[in-house]
C-alpha positions as CSV (number, residue, x, y, z in Angstrom):
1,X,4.8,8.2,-86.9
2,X,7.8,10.5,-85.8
3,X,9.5,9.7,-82.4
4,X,9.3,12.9,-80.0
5,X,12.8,14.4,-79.8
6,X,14.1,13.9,-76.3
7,X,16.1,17.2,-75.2
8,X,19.1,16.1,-73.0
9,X,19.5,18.9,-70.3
10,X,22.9,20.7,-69.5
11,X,23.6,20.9,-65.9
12,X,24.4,24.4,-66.7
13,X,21.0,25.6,-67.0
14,X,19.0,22.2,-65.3
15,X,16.4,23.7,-62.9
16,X,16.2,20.6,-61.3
17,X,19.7,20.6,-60.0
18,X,18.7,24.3,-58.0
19,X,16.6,21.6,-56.1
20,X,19.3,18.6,-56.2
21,X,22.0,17.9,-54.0
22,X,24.2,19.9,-56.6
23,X,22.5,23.0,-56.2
24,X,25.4,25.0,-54.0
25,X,28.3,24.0,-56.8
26,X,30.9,26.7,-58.4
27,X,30.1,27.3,-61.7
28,X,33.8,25.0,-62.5
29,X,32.6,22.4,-61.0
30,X,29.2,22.5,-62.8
31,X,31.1,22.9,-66.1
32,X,32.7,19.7,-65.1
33,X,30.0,17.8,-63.9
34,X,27.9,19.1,-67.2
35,X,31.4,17.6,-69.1
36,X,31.9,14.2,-68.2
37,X,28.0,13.1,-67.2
38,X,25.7,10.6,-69.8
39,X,22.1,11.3,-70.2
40,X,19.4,8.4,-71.4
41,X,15.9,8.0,-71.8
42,X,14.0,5.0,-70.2
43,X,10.8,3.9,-71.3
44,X,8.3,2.6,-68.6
45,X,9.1,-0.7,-67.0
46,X,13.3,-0.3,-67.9
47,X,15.6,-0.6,-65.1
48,X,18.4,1.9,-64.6
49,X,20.5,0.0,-62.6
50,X,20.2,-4.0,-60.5
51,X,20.3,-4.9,-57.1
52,X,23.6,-6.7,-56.6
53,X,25.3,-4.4,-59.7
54,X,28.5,-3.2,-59.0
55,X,28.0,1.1,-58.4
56,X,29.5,3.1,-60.7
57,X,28.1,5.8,-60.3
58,X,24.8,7.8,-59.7
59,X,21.8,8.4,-61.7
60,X,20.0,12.0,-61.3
61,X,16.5,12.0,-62.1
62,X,15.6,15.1,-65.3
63,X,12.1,13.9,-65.7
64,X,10.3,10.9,-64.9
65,X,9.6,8.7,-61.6
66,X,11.6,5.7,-60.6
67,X,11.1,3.0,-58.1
68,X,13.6,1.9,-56.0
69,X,12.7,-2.1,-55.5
70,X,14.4,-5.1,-52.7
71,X,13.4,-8.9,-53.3
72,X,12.4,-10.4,-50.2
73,X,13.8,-13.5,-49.0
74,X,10.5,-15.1,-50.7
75,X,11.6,-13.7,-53.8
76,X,9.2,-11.2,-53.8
77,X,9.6,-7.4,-55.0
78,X,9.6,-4.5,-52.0
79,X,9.0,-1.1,-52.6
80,X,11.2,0.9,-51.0
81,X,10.9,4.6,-52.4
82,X,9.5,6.6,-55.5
83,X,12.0,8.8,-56.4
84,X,11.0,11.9,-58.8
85,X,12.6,14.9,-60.7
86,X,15.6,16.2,-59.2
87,X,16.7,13.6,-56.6
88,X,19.5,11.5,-56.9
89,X,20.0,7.4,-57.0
90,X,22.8,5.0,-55.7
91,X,25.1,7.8,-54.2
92,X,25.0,5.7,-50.4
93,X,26.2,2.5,-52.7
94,X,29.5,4.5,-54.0
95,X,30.2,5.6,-50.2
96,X,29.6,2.3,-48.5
97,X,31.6,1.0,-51.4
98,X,29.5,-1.3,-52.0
99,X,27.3,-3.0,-54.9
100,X,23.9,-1.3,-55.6
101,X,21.4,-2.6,-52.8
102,X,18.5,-1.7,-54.3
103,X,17.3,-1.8,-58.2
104,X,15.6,0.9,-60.0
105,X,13.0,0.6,-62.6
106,X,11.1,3.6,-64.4
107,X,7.6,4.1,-63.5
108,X,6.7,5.8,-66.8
109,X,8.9,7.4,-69.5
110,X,11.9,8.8,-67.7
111,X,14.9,10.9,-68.9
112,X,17.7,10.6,-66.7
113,X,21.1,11.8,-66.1
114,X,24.0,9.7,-65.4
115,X,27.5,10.8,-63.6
116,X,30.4,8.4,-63.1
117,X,32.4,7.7,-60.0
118,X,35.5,9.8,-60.8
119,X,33.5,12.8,-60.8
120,X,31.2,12.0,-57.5
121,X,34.0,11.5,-55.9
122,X,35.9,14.8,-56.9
123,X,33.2,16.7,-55.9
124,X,33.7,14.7,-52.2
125,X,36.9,15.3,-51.9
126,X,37.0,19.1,-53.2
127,X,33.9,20.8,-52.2
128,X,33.6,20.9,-48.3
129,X,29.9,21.7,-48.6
130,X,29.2,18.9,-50.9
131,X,29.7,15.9,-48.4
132,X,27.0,17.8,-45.5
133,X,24.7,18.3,-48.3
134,X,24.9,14.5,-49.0
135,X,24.7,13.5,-44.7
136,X,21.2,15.8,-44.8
137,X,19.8,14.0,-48.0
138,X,20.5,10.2,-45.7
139,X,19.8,11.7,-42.7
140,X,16.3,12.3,-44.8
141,X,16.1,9.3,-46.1
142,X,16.6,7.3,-42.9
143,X,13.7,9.4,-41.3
144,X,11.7,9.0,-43.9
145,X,12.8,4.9,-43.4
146,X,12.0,4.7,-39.9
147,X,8.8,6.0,-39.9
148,X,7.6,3.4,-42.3
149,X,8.8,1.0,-40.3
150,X,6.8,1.9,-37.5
151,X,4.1,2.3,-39.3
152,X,4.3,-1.2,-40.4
153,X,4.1,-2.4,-37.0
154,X,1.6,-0.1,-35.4
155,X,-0.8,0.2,-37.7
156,X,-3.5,-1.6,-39.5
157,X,-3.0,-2.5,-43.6
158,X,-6.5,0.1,-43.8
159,X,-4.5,3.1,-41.7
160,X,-1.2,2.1,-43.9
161,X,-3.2,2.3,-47.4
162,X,-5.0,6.1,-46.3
163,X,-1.6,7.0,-45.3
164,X,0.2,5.6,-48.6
165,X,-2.4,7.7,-50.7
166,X,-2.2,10.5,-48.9
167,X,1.3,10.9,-48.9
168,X,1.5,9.9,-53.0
169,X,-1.1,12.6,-53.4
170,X,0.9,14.9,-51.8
171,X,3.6,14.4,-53.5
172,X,2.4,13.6,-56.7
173,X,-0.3,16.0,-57.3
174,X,-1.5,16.5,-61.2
175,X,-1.4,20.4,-61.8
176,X,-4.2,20.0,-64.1
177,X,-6.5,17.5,-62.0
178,X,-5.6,18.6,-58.3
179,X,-7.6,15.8,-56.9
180,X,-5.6,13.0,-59.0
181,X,-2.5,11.4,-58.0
182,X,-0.3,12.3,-60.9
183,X,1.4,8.4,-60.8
184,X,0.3,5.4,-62.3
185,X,0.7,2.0,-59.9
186,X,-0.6,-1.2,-60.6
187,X,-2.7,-3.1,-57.2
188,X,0.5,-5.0,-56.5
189,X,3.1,-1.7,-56.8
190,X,0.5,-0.3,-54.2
191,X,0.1,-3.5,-51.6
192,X,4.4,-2.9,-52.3
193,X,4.7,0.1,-50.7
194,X,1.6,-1.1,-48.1
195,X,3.4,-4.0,-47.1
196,X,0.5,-6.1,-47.6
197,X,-1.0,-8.8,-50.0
198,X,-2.3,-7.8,-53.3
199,X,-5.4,-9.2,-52.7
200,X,-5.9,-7.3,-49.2
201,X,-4.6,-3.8,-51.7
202,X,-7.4,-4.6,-53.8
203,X,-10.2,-5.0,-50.9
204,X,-9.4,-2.1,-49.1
205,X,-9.3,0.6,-51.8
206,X,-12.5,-1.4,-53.3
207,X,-14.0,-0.4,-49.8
208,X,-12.6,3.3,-50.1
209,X,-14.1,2.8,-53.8
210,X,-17.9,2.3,-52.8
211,X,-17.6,5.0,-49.7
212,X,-16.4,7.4,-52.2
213,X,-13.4,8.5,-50.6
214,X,-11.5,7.5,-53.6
215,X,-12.6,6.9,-57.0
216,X,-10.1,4.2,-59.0
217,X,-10.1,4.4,-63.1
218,X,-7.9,1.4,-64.0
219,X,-4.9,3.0,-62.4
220,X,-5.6,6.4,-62.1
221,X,-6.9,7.2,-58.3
222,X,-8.7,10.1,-57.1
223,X,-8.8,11.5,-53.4
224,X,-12.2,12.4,-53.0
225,X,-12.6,13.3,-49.5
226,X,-9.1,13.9,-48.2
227,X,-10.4,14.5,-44.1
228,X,-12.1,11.4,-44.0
229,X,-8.5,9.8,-46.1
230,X,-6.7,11.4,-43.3
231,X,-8.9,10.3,-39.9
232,X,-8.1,6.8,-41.2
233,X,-5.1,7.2,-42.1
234,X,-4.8,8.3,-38.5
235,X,-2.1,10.9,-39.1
236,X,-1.8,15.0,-38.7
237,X,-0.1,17.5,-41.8
């Protein structure tokens, strides 16, 4: 059987970069960027970069979604983001100057752009708008970061799961099957991003299962009744 042809984008004409931290550049400094990045295709399961890896540079997502993992002190695997098309990886590593604190692995087949230090770091230290687009993006993800957190502490693993589904839904949304969320995760990726045991995962969306608030196929979940997913979830859009 022929292998699909993976088209590398140019950043030139990448409509994911009008949505990226990139998307104010002069058309020089795209020309440049477009120059000196790598592109690379990952199949599910492959890791773009390790926790612990020195940072040399950032990884833009073209297509694809890519979790960003910690291990615990008990050696087990955190979730701490799902990053998708257009967002950009391991740029708060190359400022801190220091090594990559988290790992990413591909969620499903992922094409993904690669630009070094040399050229992050121009676009630093020669665009004035590029380093406020960069605070807004952290300032987002710290938000983002402390809300979890408290929703770890104040609310129940049931409340946590609605809210987790929810929000994947919302984000994640197949165009073609509105009520699907358009990611595949495995029990354990989901009691990840929970915070809970597997086993608890499992019990709770079981019960969601037989209420029909959800219906699960294998891996693909289905948000039935999304104002019932929500007064659990205990939260407001």
């Amino acid at each position: 059987m022929r292998k699909k042809k993976v088209e590398f984008p140019k950043c030139e004409t990448c409509p994911k970069r009008t949505v990226s931290v990139f998307c104010d550049l002069s058309e020089d400094e795209v020309a440049n960027m477009s120059a000196s990045k790598g592109c690379n295709f990952y199949k599910r399961g492959q890791n773009l970069f390790y926790e612990g890896s020195r940072a040399i540079g950032v990884h833009c997502i073209y297509e694809g979604k890519v979790k960003l993992t910690k291990l615990g002190i008990d050696g087990k695997e955190q979730i701490i983001k799902i990053a998708s098309d257009g967002e950009v990886l391991g740029y708060n590593s190359l400022l801190s100057q220091q090594p990559y604190n988290v790992s990413a692995e591909a969620l499903d087949d992922a094409v993904v752009c690669f630009l070094p230090n040399t050229t992050f770091s121009k676009l630093i230290d020669d665009n004035k708008d590029f380093p406020r687009k960069l605070m807004q993006v952290m300032a987002k993800d710290t938000q983002d970061m402390e809300q979890r957190l408290t929703n770890w502490m104040q609310k129940s693993v049931r409340e946590r799961l609605a809210e987790v589904l929810l929000l994947l839904h919302n984000k994640y949304q197949d165009d073609e099957k509105p009520t699907t969320i358009n990611v595949r995760l495995s029990r354990e990726e989901i009691a990840n991003l929970v915070g809970t045991a597997t086993e608890s995962a499992i019990r709770y969306l079981s019960e969601l299962n037989t209420d029909k608030i959800i219906e699960l196929k294998g891996k693909e979940i289905r948000i039935l009744n999304s104002e019932k997913l929500v007064r659990i979830a205990n939260i407001s859009f």
